[in-house]
Backbone bond lengths (Angstrom), bond angles and torsions (degrees), N, CA, C in turn:
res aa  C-N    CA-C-N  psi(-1)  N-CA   C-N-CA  omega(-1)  CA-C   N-CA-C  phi
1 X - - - 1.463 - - 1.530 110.81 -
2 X 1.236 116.35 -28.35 1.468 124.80 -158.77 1.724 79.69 -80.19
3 X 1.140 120.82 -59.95 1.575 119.68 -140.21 1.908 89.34 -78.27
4 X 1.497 109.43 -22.17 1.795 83.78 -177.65 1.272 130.14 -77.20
5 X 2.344 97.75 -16.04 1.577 120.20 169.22 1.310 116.83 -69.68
6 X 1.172 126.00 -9.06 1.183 145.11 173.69 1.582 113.39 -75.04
7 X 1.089 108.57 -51.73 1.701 122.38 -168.48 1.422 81.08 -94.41
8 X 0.968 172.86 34.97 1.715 164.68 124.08 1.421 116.47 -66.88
9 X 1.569 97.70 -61.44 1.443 119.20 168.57 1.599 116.19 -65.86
10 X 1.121 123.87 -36.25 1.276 116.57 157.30 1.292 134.02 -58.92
11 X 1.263 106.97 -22.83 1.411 124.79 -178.38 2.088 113.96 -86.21
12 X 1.465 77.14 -30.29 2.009 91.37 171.91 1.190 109.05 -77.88
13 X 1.455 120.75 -55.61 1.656 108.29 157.07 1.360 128.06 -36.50
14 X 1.214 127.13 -35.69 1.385 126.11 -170.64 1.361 100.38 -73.09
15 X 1.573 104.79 -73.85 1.738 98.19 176.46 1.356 116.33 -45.75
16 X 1.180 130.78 -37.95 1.204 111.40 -169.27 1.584 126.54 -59.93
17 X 1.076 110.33 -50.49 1.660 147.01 169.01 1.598 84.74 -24.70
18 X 1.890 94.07 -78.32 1.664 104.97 -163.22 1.610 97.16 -57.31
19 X 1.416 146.14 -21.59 1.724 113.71 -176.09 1.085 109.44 -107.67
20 X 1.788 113.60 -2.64 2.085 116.18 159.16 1.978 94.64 -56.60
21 X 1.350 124.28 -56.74 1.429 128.25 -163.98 1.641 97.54 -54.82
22 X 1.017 113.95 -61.69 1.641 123.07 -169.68 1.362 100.25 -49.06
23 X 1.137 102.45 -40.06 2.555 102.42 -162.00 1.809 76.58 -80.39
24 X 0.785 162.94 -28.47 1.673 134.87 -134.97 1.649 83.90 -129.95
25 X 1.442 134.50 -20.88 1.182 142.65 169.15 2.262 100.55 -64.05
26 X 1.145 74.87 -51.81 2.261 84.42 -173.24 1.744 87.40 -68.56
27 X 1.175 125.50 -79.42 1.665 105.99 171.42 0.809 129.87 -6.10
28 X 1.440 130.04 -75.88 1.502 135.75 176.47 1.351 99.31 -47.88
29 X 1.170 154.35 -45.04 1.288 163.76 -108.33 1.304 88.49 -128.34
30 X 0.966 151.10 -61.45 1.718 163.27 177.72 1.521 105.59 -45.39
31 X 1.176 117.13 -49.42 1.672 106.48 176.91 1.465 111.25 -99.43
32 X 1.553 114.30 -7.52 1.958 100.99 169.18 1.547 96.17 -139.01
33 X 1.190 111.54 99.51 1.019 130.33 151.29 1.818 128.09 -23.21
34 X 1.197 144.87 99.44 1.711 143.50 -161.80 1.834 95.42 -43.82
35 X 1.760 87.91 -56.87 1.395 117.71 -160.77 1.431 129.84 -115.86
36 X 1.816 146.67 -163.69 1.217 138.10 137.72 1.527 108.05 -103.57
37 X 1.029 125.36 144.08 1.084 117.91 168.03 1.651 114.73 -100.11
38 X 1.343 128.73 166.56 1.674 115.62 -172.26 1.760 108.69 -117.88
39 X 1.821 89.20 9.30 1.220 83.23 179.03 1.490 105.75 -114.52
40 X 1.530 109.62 155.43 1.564 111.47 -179.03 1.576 104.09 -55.46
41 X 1.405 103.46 171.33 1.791 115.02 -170.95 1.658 102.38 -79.58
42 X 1.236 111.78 -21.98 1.484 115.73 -177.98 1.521 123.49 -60.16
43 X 1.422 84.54 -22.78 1.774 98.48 -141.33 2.097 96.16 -87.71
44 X 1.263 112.55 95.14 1.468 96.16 -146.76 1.621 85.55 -114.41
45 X 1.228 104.34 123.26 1.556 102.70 -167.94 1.736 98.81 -100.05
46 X 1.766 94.96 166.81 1.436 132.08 164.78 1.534 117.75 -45.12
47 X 1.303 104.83 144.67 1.913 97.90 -173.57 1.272 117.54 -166.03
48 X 1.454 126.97 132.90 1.541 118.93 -167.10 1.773 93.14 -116.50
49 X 0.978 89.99 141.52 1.980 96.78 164.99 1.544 111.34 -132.71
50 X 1.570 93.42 135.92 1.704 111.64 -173.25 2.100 98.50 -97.96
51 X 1.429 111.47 133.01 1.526 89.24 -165.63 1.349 83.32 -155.49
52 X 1.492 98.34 142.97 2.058 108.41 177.76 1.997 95.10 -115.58
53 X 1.031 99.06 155.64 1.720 91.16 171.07 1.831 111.79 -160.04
54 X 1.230 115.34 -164.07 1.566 105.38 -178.82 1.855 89.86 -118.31
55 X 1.482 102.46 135.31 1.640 123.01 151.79 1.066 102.39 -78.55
56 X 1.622 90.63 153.64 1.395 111.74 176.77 1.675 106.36 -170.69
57 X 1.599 100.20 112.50 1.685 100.80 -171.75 1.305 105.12 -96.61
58 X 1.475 103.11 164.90 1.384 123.14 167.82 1.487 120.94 -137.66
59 X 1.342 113.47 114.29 1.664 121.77 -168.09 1.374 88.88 -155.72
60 X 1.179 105.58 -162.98 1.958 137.10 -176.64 1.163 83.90 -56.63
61 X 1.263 144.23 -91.76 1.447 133.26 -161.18 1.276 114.32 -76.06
62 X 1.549 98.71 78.70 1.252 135.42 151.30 2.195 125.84 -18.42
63 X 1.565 108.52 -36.42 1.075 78.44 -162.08 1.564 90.06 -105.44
64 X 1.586 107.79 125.47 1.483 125.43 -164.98 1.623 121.03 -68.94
65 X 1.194 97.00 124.36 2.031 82.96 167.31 1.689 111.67 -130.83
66 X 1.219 93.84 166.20 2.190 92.03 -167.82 1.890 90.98 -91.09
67 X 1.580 81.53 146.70 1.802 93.41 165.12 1.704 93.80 -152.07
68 X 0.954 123.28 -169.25 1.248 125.89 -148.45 1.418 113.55 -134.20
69 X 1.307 125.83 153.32 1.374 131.03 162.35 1.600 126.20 -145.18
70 X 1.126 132.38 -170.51 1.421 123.76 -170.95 1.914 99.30 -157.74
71 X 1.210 116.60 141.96 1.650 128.28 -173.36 1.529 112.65 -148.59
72 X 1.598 96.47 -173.61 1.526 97.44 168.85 1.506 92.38 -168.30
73 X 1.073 110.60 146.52 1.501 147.73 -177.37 1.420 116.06 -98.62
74 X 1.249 142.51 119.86 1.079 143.33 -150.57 2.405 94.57 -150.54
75 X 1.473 100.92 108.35 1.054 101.31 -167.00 1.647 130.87 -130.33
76 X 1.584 119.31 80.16 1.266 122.57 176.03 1.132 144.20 -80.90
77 X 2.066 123.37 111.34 1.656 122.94 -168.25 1.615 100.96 -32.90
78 X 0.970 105.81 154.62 1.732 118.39 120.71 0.907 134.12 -151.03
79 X 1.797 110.70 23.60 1.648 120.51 136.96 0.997 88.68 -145.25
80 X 1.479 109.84 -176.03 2.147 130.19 157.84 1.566 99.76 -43.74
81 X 1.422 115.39 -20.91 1.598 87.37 -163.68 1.760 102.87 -124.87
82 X 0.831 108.74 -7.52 1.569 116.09 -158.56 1.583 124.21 -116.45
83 X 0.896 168.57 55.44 1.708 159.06 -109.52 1.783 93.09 -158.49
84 X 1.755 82.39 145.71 1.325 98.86 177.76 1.600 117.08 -96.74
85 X 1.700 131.37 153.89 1.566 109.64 -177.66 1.327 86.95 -128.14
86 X 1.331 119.80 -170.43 1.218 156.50 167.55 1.333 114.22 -118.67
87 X 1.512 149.46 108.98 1.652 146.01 -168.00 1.066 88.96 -100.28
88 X 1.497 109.83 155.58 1.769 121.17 167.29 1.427 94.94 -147.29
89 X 1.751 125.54 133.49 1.324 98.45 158.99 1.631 91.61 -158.12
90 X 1.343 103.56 151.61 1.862 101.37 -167.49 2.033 89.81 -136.70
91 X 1.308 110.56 161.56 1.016 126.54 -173.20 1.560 119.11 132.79
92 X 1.718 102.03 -162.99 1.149 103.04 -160.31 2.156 112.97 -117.52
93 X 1.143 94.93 160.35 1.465 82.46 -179.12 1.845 106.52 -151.17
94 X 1.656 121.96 136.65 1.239 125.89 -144.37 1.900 93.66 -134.52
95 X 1.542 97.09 132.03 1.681 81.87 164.45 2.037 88.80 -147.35
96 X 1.516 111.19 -172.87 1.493 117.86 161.66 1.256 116.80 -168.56
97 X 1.239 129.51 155.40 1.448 119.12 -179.46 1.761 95.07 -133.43
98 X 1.577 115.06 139.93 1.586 123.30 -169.26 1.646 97.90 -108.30
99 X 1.120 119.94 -7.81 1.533 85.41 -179.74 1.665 119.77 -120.98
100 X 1.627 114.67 -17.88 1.570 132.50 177.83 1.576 84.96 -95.24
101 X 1.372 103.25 -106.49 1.791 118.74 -154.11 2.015 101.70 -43.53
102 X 1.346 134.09 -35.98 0.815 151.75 161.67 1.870 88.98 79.61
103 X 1.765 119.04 42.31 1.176 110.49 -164.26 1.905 110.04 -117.51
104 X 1.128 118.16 153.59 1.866 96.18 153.10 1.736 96.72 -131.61
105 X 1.425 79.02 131.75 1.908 82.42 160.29 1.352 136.54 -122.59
106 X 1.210 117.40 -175.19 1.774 108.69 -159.72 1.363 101.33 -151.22
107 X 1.496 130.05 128.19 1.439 126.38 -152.10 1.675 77.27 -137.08
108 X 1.288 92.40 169.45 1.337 132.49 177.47 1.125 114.86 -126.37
109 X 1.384 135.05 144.59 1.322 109.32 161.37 1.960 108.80 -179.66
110 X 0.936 97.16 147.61 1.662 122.10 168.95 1.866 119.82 -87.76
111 X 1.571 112.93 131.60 1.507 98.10 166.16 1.612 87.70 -151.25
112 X 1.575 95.28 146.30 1.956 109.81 154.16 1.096 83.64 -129.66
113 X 1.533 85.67 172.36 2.028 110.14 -167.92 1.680 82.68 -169.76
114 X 1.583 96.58 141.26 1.491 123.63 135.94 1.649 150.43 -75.08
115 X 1.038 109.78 69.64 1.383 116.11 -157.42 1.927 125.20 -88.41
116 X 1.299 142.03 159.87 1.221 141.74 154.31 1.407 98.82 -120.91
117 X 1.604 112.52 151.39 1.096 133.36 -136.79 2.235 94.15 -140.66
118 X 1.275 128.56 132.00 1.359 107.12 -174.69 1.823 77.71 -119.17
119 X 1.042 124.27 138.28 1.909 137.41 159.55 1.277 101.04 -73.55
120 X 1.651 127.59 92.51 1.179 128.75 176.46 1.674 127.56 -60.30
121 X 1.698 100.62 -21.23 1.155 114.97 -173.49 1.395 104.98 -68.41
122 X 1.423 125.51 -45.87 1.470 142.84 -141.01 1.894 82.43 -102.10
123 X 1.321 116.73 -28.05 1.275 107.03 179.67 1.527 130.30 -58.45
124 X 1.321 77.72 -21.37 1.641 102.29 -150.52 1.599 101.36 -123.30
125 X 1.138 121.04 24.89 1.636 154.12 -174.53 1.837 95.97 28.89
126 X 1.102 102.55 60.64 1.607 114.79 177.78 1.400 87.38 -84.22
127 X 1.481 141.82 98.38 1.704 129.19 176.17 1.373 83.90 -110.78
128 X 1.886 91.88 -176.60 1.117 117.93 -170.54 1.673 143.98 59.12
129 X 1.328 94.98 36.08 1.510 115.05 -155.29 1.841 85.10 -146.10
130 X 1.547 106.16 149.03 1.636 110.51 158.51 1.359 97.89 -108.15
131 X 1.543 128.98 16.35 1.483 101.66 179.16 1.290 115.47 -98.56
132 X 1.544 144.01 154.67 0.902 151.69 131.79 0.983 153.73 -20.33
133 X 1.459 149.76 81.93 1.887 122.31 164.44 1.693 117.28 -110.74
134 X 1.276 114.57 98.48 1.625 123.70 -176.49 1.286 105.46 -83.86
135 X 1.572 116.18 127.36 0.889 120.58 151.68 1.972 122.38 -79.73
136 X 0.773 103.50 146.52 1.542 96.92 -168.82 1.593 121.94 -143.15
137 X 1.465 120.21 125.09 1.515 124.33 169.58 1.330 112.67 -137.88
138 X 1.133 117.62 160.84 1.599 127.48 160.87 1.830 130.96 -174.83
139 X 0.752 128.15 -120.69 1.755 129.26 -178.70 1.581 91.57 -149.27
140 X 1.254 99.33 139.30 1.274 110.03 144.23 1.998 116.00 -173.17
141 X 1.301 118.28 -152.11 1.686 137.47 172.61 0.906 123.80 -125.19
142 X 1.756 107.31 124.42 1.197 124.65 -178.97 1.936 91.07 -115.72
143 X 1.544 99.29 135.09 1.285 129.30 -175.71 1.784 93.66 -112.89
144 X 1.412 103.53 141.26 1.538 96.12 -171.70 1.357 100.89 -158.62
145 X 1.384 136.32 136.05 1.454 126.65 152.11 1.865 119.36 -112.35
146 X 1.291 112.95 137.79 1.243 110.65 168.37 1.096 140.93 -127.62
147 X 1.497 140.49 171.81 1.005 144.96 -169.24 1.455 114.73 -144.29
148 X 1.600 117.96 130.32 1.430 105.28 177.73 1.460 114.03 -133.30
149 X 1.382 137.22 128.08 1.286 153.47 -169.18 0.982 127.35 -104.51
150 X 1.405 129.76 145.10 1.011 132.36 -172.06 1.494 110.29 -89.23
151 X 1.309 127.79 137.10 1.581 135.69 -147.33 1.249 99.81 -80.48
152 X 1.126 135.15 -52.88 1.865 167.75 152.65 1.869 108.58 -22.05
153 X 1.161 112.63 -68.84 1.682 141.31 -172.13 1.025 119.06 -85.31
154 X 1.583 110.23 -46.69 1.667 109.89 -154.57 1.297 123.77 83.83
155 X 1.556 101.50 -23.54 2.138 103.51 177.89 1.323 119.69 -51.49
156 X 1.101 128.54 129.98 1.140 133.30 151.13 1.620 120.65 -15.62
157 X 1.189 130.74 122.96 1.377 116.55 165.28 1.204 117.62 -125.70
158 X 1.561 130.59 -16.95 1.451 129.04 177.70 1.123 116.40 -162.27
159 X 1.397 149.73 138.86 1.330 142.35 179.39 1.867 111.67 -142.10
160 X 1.068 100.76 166.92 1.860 105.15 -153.44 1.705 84.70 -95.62
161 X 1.320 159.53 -30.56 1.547 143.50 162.24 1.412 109.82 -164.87
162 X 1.559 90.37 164.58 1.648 96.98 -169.38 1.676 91.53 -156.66
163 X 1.049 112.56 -171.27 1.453 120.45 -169.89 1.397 114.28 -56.39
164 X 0.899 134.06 12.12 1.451 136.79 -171.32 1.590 114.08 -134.86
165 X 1.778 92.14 4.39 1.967 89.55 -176.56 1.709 115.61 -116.29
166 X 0.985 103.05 149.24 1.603 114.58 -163.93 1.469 99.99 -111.43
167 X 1.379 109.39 151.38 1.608 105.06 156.37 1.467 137.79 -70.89
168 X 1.200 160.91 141.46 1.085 167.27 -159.25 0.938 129.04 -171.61
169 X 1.752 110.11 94.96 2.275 124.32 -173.60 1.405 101.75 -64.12
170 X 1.315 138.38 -29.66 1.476 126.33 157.93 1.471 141.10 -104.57
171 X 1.412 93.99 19.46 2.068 103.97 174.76 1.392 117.26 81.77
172 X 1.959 99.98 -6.23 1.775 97.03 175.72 1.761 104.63 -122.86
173 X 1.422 87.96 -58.21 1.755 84.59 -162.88 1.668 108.09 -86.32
174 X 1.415 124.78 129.66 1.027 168.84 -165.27 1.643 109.34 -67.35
175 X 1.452 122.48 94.88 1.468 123.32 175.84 1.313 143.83 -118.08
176 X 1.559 91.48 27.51 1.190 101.78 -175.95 1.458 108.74 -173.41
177 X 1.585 116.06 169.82 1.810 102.92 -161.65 1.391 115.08 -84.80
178 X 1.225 126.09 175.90 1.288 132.60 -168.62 1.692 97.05 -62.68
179 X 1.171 108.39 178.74 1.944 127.89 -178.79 1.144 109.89 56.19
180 X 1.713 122.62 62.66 1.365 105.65 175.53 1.612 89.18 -111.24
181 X 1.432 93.23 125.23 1.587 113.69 171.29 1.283 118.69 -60.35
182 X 1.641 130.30 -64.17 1.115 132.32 156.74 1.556 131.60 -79.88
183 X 1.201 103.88 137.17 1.699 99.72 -174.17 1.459 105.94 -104.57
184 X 1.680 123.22 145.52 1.226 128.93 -142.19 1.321 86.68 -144.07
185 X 1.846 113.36 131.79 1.025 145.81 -158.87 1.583 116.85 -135.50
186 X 1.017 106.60 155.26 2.207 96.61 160.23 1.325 97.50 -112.22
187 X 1.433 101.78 134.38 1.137 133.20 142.55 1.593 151.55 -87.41
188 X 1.141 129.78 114.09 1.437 122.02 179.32 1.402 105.37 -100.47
189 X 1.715 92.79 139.24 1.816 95.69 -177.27 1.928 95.33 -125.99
190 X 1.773 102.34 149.82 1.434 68.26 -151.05 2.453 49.22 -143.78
191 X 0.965 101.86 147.55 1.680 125.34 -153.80 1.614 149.07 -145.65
192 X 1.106 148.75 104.34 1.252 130.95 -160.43 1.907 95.93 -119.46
193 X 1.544 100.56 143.25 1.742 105.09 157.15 0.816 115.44 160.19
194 X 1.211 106.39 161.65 1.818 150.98 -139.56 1.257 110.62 -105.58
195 X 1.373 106.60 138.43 1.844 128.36 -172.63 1.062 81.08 -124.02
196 X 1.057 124.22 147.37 1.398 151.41 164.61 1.486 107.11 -122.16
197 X 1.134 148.59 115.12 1.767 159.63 144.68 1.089 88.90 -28.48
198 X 1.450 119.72 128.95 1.748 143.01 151.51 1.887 101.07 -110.11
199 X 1.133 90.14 -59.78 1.652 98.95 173.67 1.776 114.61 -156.48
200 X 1.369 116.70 -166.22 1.202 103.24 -175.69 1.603 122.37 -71.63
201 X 1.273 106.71 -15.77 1.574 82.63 172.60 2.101 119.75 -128.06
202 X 1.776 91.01 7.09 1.443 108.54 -178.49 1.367 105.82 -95.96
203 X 1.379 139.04 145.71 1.297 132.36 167.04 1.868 99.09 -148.92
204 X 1.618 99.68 148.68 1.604 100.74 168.32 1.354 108.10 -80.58
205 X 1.383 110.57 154.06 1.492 113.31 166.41 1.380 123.27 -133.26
206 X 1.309 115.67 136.20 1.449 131.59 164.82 1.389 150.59 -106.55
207 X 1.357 142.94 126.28 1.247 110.94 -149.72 1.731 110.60 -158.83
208 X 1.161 105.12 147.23 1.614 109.91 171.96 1.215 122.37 -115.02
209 X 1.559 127.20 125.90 1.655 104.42 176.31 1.294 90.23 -153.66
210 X 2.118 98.77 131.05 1.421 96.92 159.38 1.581 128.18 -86.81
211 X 1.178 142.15 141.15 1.536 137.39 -144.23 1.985 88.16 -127.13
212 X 1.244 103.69 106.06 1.777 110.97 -165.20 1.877 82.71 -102.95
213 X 1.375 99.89 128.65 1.569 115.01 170.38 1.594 137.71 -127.02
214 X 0.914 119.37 137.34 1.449 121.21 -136.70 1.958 99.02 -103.42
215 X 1.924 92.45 46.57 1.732 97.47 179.73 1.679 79.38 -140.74
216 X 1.593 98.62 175.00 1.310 117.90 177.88 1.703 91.24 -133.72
217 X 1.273 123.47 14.29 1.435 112.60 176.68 1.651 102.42 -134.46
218 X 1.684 111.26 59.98 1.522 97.96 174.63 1.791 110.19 -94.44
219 X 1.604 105.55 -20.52 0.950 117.96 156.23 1.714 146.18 -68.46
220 X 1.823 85.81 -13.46 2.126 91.47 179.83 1.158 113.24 85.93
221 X 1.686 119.05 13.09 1.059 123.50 174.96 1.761 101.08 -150.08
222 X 1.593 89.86 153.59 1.578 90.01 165.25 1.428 111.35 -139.86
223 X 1.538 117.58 -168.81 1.466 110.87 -173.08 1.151 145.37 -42.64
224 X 1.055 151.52 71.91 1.395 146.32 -170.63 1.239 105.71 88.36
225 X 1.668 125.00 33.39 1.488 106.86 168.02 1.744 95.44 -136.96
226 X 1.197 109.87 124.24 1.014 136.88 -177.93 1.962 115.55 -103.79
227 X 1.119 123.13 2.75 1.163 138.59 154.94 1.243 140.68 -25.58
228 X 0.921 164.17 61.02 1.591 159.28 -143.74 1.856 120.40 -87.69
229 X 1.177 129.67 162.84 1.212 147.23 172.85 1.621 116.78 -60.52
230 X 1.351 95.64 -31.52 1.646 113.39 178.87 1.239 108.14 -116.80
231 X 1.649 114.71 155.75 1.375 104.55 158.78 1.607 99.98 -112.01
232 X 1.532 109.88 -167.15 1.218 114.60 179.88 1.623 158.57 -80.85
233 X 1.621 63.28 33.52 2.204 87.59 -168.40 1.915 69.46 -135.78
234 X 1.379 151.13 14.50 1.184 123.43 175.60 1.117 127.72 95.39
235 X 2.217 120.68 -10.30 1.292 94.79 -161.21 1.692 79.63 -101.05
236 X 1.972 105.25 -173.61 1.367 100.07 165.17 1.302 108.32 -97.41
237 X 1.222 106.44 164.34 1.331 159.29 -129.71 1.758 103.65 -83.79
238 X 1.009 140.27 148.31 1.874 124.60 179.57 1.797 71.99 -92.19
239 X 1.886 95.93 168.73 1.372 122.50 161.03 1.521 108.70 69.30
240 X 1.226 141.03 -4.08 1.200 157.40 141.84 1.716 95.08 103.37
241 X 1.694 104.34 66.07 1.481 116.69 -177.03 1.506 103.38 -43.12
242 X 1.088 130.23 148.25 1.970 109.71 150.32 1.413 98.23 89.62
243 X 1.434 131.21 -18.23 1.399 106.91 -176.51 1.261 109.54 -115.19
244 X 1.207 121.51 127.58 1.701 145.64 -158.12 1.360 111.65 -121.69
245 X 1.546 117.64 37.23 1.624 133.06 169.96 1.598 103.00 -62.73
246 X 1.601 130.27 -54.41 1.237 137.46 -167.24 1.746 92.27 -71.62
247 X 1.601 97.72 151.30 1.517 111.50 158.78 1.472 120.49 -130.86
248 X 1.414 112.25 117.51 1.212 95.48 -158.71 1.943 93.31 -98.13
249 X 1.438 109.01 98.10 1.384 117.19 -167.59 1.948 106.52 -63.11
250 X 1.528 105.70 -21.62 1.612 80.87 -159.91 1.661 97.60 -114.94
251 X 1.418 102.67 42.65 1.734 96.36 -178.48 2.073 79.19 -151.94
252 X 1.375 147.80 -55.46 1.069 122.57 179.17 1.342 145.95 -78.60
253 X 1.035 138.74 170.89 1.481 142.18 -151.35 2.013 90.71 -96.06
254 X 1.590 100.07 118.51 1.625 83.87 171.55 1.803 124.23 -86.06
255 X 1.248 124.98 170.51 1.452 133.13 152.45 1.125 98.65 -52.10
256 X 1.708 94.48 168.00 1.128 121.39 163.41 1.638 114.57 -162.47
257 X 1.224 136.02 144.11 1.526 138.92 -171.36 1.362 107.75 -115.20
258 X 1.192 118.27 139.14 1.390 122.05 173.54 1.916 103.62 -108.83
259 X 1.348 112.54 164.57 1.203 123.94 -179.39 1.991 110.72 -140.99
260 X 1.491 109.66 127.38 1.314 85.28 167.09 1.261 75.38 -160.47
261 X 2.083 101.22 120.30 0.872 108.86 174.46 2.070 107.10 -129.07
262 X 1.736 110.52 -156.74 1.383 111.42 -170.23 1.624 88.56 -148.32
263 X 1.398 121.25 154.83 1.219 123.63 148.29 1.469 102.68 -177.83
264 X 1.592 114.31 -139.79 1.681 127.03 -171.72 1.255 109.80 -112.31
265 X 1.358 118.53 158.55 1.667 136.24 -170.25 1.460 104.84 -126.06
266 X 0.930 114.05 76.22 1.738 90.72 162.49 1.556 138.37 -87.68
267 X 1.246 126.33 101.16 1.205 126.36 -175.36 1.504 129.35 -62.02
268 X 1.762 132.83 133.05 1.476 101.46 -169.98 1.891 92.09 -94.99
269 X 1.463 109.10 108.44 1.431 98.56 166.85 1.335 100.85 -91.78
């Protein structure tokens, strides 16, 4: 516990650092302008961003490693300060723990989300700048499959569905037919980032978002069960050791994914 509060707080330092640089970066930016723009300050246009970044989960198997994913951001005013998006982001996400679960796993996974977005700059009458800093939350689904291994072997030890698993929004009753490959969750992604002005309608982008999920098995593991599908001569398991189809939402601790990625902004002025 100590060492994952550790890597949290390290991780708050990091962002933090990076959005002290960004606010004192829009400052400078506030009294000298790159450019003119020809359009009034009102006029706050539409904008898609293409963006790759590093995953990084957090569940039972605690000790974290980065893998990667790739999205796009799709982003419409409906004032100077306020705009609604659309999230997309697909890729992969990796964690393991060596001394309890003795596991590493490797997810796959799909998410959209519905989000509103507040322009902190414009909030906070930072003008004269085309750059950006959105704060950002909303609802959406993360679709995910996993796999978890044994660190030692390589065996298989637990995986999130297989031909025999159904969906279920409360962990009991059953809504849908057997073989669902990916298992589908809500997610809240809740986010900060930075436009940077290249020109009037290109900007860099940067970004942090923690992605809070409403499973305790994004990792292939859940609380205190360290159990597997197999035992150790190979056969399976009585009681369906290893299989983590049920969620028991109102007694386990959920995941959560972080994102911090970089890419392009294009604005339609």
């Amino acid at each position: 516990m100590k060492q994952v509060l550790m890597k949290k707080l390290y991780l708050l330092l990091f962002m933090s650092t990076t959005l002290f640089t960004l606010w004192t970066d829009c400052f400078a930016q506030r009294t000298q302008p790159s450019y003119n723009t020809k359009r009034k300050e009102e006029d706050v246009p539409a904008s898609v961003t293409v963006r790759g970044g590093a995953t990084v989960l957090f569940g039972d198997l605690n000790e974290q490693a980065r893998d990667w994913s790739y999205g796009m951001d799709i982003k419409v005013p409906i004032t100077r300060v306020i705009a609604g998006q659309i999230i997309f982001d697909r890729g992969f996400m990796q964690a393991r723990e060596s001394s309890f679960y003795i596991s590493k796993a490797k997810a796959q996974f799909a998410q959209i989300a519905l989000a509103g977005s507040i322009d902190l700059l414009r909030l906070f009458k930072f003008e004269g700048t085309h750059s950006v800093l959105d704060f950002t939350t909303g609802v959406g689904l993360i679709y995910f499959h996993t796999k978890a291994y044994d660190i030692l072997t390589n065996k298989l030890q637990r995986y999130t569905s297989d031909s025999t698993s159904h969906h279920s929004p409360d962990g009991y009753k059953i809504t849908s037919p057997p073989n669902i490959r990916y298992t589908r969750e809500l997610v809240i992604p809740i986010g900060l980032s930075f436009h940077k002005a290249m020109s009037e309608q290109i900007s860099v982008h940067g970004g942090v978002r923690l992605n809070l999920v409403r499973t305790d098995k994004l990792d292939a593991t859940i609380d205190n069960d360290n159990s597997t599908y197999i035992d150790p001569l190979g056969k399976r398991t009585p009681n369906n050791g290893g299989w983590i189809y049920g969620n028991k939402y109102e007694t386990n601790t959920n995941d959560n994914w972080l994102l911090i990625s970089a890419g392009l902004t294009y604005f339609f002025r």
